[in-house]
N, C-alpha and C positions, 0 to 999 in steps of 0.2 A: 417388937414383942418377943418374949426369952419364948426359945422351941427347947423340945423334950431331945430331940435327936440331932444329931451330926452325921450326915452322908459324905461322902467323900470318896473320890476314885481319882485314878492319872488318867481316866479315855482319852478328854481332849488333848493329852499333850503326848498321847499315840498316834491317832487316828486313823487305826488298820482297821479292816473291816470287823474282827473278830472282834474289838473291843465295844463294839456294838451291843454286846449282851451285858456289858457290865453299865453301858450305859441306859439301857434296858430295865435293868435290875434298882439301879437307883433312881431313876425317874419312878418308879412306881413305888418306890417303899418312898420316898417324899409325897407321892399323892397319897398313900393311906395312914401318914405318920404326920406327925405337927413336927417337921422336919426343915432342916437349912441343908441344902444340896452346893456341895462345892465342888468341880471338875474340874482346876484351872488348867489352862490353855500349855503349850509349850515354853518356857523362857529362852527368847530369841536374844541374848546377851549377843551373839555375833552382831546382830542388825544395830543395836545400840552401842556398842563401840568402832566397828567396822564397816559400816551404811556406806559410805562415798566408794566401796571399793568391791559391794557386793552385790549379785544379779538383782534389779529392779523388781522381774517377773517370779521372784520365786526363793525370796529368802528363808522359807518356812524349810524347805529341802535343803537347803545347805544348813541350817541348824543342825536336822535330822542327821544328816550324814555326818555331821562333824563330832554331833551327840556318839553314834556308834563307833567310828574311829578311837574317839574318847574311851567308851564300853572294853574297845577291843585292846587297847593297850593295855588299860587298869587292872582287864585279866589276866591277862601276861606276865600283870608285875603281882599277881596275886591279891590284888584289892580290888573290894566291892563295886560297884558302877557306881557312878557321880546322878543324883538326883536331877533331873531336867523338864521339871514345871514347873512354873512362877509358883513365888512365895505367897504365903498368907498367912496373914494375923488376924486370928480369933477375937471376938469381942464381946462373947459371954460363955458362962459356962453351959454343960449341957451333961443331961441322965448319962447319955449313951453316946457312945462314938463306934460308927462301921465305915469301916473301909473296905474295901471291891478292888482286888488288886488279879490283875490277871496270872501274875506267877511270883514265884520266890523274890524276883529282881524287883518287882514295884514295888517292895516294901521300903526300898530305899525314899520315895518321894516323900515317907512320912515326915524324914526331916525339913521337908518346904511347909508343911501345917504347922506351926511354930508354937508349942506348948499345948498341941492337942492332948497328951497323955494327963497334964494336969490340969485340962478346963474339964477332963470329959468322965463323972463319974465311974460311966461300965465301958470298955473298948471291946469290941466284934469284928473280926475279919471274915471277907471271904474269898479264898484262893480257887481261881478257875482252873488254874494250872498247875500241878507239881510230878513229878514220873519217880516213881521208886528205884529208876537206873541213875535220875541227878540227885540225889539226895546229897552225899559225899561231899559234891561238887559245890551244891546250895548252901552247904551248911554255915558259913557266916551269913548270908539271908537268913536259913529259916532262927536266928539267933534274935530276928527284928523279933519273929513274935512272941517271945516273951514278955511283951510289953500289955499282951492282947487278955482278955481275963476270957476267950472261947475263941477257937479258929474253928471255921467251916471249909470244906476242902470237895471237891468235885470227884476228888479219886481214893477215892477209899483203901486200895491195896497201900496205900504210905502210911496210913493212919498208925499202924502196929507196930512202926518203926520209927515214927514222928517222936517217941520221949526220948530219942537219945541228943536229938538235935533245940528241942524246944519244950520246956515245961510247962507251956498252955495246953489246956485239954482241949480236942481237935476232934469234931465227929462230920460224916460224911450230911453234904447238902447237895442235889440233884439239881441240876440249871432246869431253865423253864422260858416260856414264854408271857408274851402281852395277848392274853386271851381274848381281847375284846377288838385286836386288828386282826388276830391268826383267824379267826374263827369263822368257818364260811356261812354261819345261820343268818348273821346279820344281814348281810348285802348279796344273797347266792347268786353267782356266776357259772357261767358255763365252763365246766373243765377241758378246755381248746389246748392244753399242752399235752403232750404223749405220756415223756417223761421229760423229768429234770434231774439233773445232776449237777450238785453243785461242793466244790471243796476239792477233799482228793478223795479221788474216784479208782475204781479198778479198770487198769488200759485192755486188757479182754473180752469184759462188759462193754465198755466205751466204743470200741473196733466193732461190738457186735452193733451196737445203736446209731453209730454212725451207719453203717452199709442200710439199715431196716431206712434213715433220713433221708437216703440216696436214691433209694429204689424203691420207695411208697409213699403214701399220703400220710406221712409220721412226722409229728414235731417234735424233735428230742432237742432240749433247750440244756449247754452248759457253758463250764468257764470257757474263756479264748483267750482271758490275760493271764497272766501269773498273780494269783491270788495274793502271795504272800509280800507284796508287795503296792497293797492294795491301797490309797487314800480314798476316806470317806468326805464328801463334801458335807453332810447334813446325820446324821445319827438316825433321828424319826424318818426321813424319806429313806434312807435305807434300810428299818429294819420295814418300815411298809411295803415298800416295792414288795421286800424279800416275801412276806404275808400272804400278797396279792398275786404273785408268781403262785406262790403254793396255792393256794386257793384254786387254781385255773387247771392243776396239774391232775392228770391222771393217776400216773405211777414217779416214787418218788423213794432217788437212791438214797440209801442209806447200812453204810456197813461200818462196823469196828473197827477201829482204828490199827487192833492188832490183827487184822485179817487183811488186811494191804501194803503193798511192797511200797514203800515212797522214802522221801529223802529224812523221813522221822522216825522209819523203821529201827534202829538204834537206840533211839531215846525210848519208845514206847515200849521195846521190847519184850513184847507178845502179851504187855498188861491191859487186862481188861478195864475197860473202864466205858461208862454212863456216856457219851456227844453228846452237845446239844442240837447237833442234828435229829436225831429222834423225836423231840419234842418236838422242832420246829416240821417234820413233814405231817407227824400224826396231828398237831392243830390245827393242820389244814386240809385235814381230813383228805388228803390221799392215799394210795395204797402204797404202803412202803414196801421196798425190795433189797434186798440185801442179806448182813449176815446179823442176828443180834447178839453184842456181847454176850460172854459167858461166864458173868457176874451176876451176885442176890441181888442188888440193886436195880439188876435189868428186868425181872421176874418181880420186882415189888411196885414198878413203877408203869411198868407194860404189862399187866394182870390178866390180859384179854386174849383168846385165840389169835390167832392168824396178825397181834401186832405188826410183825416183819414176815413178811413170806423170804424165805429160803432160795438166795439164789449165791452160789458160791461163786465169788472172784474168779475162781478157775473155771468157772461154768460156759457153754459150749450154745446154752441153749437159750438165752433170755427171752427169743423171740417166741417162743413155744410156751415158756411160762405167761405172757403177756395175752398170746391166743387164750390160753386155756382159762385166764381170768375174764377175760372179754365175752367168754364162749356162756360164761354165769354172772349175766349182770345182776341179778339180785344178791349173791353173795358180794360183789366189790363192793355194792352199794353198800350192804351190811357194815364190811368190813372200813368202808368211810366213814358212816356216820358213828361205829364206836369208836374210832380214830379220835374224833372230832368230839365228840361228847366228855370222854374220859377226858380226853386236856382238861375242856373245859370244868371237869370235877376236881378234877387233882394236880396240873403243873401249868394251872397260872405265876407269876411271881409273887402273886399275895399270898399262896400257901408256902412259901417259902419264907418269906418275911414273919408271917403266923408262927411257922416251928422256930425261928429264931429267937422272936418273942420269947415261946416257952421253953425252952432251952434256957435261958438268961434269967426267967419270970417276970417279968414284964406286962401288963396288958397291954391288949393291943385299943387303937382309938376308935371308933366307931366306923368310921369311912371304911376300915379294912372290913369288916362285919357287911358293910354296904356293897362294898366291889364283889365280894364270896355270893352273894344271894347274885345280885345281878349275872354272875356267871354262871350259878345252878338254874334260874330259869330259865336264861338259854337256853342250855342242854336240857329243861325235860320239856318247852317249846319243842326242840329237834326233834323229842323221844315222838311226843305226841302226833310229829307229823308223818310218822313211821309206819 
């Protein structure tokens, strides 16, 4: 049966944790769209020519590895990264083609969809990642999307500077979540975790959370592997877990990216920009702590008092701020349930799908109209039991 839409992303032939949102994002614009979803997997070309000579347990990682080796030389000699996900051939045409690419570089995999630009009436990107300190750097990527008749972009401060490199027009799109796992109305649990931190964290705060774990009846739940380095077994059981953590959680870090010293301090370079951290702790209705960017974006998307309570990187005192919320349960609670409600108004992934729609003019299909009610009576379910 011919579909209206083409989805497409490289997650699976990632599979870092982080690509978890863009698989996020196309799982559910394929549920509310008469859509064909394509993700292919990594192209293990080592295992089919080299098998007799390569580890039994674990051919997927020597791909990986020999994939960026590859990456790292091609930039040294000044060419683009080699595309490293199985190919595919299209076999009808379709309206609309979006692609879900995490950064400048996965634009490259468009060459493994083989004649997408001319099966696919309208093309849509949407980039999770791009920093106005790599622009320079990216510019044979961002040269893929001229291909694209709209790009959406997660960082806004590039936008102003995006027509010297690409003459698609490019406007800012907020990440979001799966409102109907983040959401704690459906299944309410007890919130048994202190805090969570999870990503990169400030080591000041962390030093202070750790000593409160040691010496009281306090659960502070974070990373202990190195993140960036992360394989996902499952897509859906990880962003569920992720949902179901937060749902349990108390107090839940969350700061700017340019407000933390880490090994991406360079590339971010004091730009403000939207996480998708934010979404994901305010869906699940904890109380967030941290710093909030200091971007219109932040103020158009977190509308509400006390979004983020204020606790600065440099701060001395977390355990004081945590008393003193604990000290007014009826405000935390306050402060959860608009958490929690507002997602559920405003940054599920169907309202994102919705503005891409009209951005393009497009309708949308009925099902998206269907998932949007489903998620406002939730939240005024919530309101009511207030």
């Amino acid at each position: 049966m011919k579909r209206r839409t083409l989805v497409a992303s490289e997650f699976n032939a990632k599979d870092r944790a982080h690509f978890a949102l863009a698989y996020e994002f196309c799982r559910i614009v394929a549920e509310c769209e008469d859509a064909d979803l394509i993700a292919p997997g990594i192209d293990n070309y080592l295992t089919r020519h080299f098998h007799a000579i390569l580890p039994k347990h674990d051919p997927h990682n020597v791909q990986r590895d020999f994939n960026r080796l590859t990456s790292a030389i091609r930039k040294g000699l000044g060419l683009r990264n080699a595309p490293t996900m199985e190919h595919v051939r299209l076999t009808q045409d379709y309206d609309l083609f979006f692609f879900v690419a995490w950064s400048p570089q996965s634009l490259v995999e468009l060459s493994r969809i083989h004649d997408w630009r001319g099966r696919c009436k309208v093309a849509v990107a949407y980039l999770f990642e791009l920093w106005s300190s790599t622009l320079e750097e990216d510019r044979q990527y961002l040269k893929l999307l001229d291909q694209f008749d709209h790009v959406f972009l997660l960082h806004s401060a590039c936008i102003p500077r995006l027509p010297q490199y690409t003459r698609t027009p490019c406007s800012f799109l907020a990440t979001a979540v799966d409102g109907l796992i983040a959401t704690p109305y459906l299944s309410p649990v007890k919130r048994v975790i202190d805090v969570y931190s999870i990503g990169n964290r400030a080591a000041k705060i962390h030093r202070q959370l750790l000593k409160l774990a040691e010496e009281r009846d306090f659960f502070y739940l974070y990373d202990t592997l190195a993140s960036t380095d992360s394989r996902v077994r499952d897509w859906h059981e990880h962003r569920l877990l992720l949902a179901n953590i937060i749902r349990r959680t108390r107090y839940f870090m969350a700061f700017s990216p340019a407000a933390l010293a880490n090994s991406k301090s360079v590339t971010v370079a004091g730009e403000q920009v939207l996480p998708a951290r934010f979404f994901e702790g305010a869906a699940g209705g904890a109380v967030m702590l941290g710093t909030a960017p200091q971007c219109a974006e932040f103020g158009e998307h977190f509308d509400w008092q006390d979004a983020v309570i204020e606790v600065s990187p440099d701060s001395s005192s977390v355990a004081d701020v945590i008393g003193e919320l604990d000290a007014n349960p009826r405000r935390t609670e306050l402060l959860r349930r608009t958490n929690a409600v507002r997602c559920l108004e405003m940054h599920d992934w169907v309202y994102r799908w919705e503005h891409i729609l009209v951005t393009i003019g497009m309708e949308p299909f009925p099902r998206l109209h269907i998932r949007k009610s489903l998620l406002r009576q939730i939240a005024a379910d919530a309101m009511a039991l207030a």
